[in-house]
C-alpha positions as CSV (number, residue, x, y, z in Angstrom):
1,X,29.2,-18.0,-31.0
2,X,31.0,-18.0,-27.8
3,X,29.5,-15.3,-26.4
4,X,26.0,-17.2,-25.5
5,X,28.3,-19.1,-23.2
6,X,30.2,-16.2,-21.5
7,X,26.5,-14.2,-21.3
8,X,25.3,-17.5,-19.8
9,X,28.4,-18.1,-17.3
10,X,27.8,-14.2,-16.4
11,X,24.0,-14.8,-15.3
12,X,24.8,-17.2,-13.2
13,X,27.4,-15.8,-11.5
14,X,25.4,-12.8,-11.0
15,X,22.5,-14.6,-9.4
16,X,25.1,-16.5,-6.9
17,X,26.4,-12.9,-6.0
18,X,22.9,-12.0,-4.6
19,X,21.0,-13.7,-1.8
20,X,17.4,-14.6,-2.6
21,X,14.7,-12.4,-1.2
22,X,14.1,-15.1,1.7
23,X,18.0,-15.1,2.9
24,X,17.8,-11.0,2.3
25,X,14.8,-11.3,5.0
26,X,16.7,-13.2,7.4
27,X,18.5,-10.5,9.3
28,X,17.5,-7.2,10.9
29,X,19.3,-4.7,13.0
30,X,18.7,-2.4,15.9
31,X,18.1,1.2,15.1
32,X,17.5,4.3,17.6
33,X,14.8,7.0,16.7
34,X,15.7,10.0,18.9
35,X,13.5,12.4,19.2
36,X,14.0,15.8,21.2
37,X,11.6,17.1,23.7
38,X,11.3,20.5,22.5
39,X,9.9,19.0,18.7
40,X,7.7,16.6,20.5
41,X,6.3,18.0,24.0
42,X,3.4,20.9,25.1
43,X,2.3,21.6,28.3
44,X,-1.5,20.7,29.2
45,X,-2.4,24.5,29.7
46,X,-1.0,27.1,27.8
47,X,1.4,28.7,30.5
48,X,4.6,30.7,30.4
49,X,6.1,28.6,32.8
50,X,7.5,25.6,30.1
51,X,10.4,26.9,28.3
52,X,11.4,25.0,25.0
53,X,15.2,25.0,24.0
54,X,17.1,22.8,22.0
55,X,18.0,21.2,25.1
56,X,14.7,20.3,26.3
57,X,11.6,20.9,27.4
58,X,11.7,22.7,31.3
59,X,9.5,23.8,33.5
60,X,11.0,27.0,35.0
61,X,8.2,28.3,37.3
62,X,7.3,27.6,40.8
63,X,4.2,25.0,40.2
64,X,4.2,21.6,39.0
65,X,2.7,21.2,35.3
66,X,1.5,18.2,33.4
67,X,3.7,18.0,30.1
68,X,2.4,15.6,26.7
69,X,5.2,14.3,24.7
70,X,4.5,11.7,21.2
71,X,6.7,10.1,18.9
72,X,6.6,8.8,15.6
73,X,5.4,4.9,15.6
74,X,4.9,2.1,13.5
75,X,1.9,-0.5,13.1
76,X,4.1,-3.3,10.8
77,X,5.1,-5.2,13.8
78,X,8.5,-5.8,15.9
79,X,10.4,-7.0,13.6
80,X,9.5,-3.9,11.3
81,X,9.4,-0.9,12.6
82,X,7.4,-1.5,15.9
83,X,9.0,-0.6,19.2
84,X,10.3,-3.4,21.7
85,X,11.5,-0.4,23.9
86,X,11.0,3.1,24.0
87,X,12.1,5.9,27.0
88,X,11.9,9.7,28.4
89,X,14.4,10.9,29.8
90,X,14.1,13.6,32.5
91,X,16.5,15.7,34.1
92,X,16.5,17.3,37.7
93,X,18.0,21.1,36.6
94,X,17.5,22.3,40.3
95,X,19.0,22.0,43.9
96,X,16.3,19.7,45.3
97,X,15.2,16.6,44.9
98,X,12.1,15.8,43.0
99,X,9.3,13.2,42.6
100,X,8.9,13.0,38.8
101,X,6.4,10.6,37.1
102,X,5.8,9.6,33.7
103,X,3.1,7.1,32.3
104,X,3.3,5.8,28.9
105,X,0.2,5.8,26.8
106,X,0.9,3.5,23.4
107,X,-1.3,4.0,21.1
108,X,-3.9,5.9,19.7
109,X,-7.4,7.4,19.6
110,X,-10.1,6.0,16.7
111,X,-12.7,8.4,16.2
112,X,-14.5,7.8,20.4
113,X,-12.6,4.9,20.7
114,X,-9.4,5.2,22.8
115,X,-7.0,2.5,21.5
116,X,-4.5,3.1,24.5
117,X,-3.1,1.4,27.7
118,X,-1.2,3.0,30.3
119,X,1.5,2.4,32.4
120,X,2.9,4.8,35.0
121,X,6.4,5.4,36.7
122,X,7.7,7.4,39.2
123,X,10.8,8.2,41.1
124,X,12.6,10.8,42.9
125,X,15.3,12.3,40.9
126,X,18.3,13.9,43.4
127,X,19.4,17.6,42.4
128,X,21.8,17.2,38.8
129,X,20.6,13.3,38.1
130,X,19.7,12.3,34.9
131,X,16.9,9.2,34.6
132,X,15.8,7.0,32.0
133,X,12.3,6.0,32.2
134,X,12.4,2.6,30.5
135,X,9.0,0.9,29.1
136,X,10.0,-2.7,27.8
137,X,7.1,-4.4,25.3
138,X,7.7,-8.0,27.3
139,X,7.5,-6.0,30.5
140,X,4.4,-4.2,30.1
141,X,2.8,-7.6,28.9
142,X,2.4,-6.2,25.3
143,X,2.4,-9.5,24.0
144,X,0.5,-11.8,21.5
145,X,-0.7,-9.8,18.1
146,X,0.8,-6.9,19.6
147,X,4.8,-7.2,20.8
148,X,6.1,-3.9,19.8
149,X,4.6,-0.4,21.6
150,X,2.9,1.2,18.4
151,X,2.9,5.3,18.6
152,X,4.8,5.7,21.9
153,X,3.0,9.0,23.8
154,X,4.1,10.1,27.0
155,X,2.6,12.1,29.7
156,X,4.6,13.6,32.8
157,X,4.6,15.4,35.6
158,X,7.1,18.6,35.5
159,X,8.1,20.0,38.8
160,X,9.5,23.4,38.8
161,X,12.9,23.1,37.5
162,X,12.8,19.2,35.5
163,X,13.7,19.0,32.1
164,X,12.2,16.5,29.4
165,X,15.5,16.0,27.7
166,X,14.3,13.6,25.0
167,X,12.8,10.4,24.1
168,X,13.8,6.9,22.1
169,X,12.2,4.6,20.7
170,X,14.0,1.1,19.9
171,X,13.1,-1.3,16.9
172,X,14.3,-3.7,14.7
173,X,14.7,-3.1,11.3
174,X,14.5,-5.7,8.5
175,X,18.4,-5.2,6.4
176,X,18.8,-8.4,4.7
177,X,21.9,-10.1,4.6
């Protein structure tokens, strides 16, 4: 009969070894989803011009084009897979300098109903530079019900010889403890 008391001893040792499901809720951790332009971006026209690579996406004619990029989103929430940051980057592959602009359109499209804000940036990228073009949820206002950027899309003007390198999206992910 002294194994009900070593069984008993065992269960509650057990259940002391493992947080409760509130304390395992308690802590979350920053992930990256990267995700590369040439997966994720099309020209607005269909044009010989945009050359996919693994690198990128680049436009390697002589006219500017309008490039659509989307990533993979999330509609729990911040805390849960929702994005409090997400980025293009863009890279200047040619010997001038270039106005590049991108606007980011979170969001979707329900049936005729365009669920989508947008927010535009430009800046003149120096022949060789690299540039982030950062889109905060706090900065853009995205507040309230709605403080993470939910499906991150991207739209972008492409001068001759600008790469879309890639994109991120940030987000917090629940780990417990």
């Amino acid at each position: 009969m002294k194994l009900l008391p070593i069984a008993s001893l065992a269960v509650v040792l057990s259940a002391a070894a493992w947080p409760s499901a509130d304390a395992a809720a308690a802590e979350s951790t920053l992930r990256v989803w990267t995700q590369g332009a040439a997966g994720a971006c099309a020209a607005f026209a269909p044009t010989q011009q945009i050359r996919t690579s693994a690198s990128g996406v680049k436009n390697a004619g002589t006219a500017t084009f309008y490039v659509a990029c989307g990533m993979a989103g999330d509609f729990k929430g911040k805390l849960d897979g929702g994005a409090s940051e997400t980025e293009i980057v863009v890279a200047n592959r040619g010997e001038v300098a270039v106005k590049v602009s991108c606007t980011l359109r979170p969001g979707y499209v329900d049936g005729d109903t365009p669920v989508q804000g947008a927010f535009p940036q430009s800046r003149t990228l120096e022949p060789g530079e690299q540039y982030w073009f950062e889109f905060n949820a706090e900065d853009l206002a995205l507040l309230g019900d709605d403080e993470f950027i939910a499906n991150p899309n991207f739209t972008c003007t492409l001068p001759p010889n600008v790469e879309i390198t890639h994109m991120n999206r940030y987000y917090r992910e629940d780990i417990g403890t």
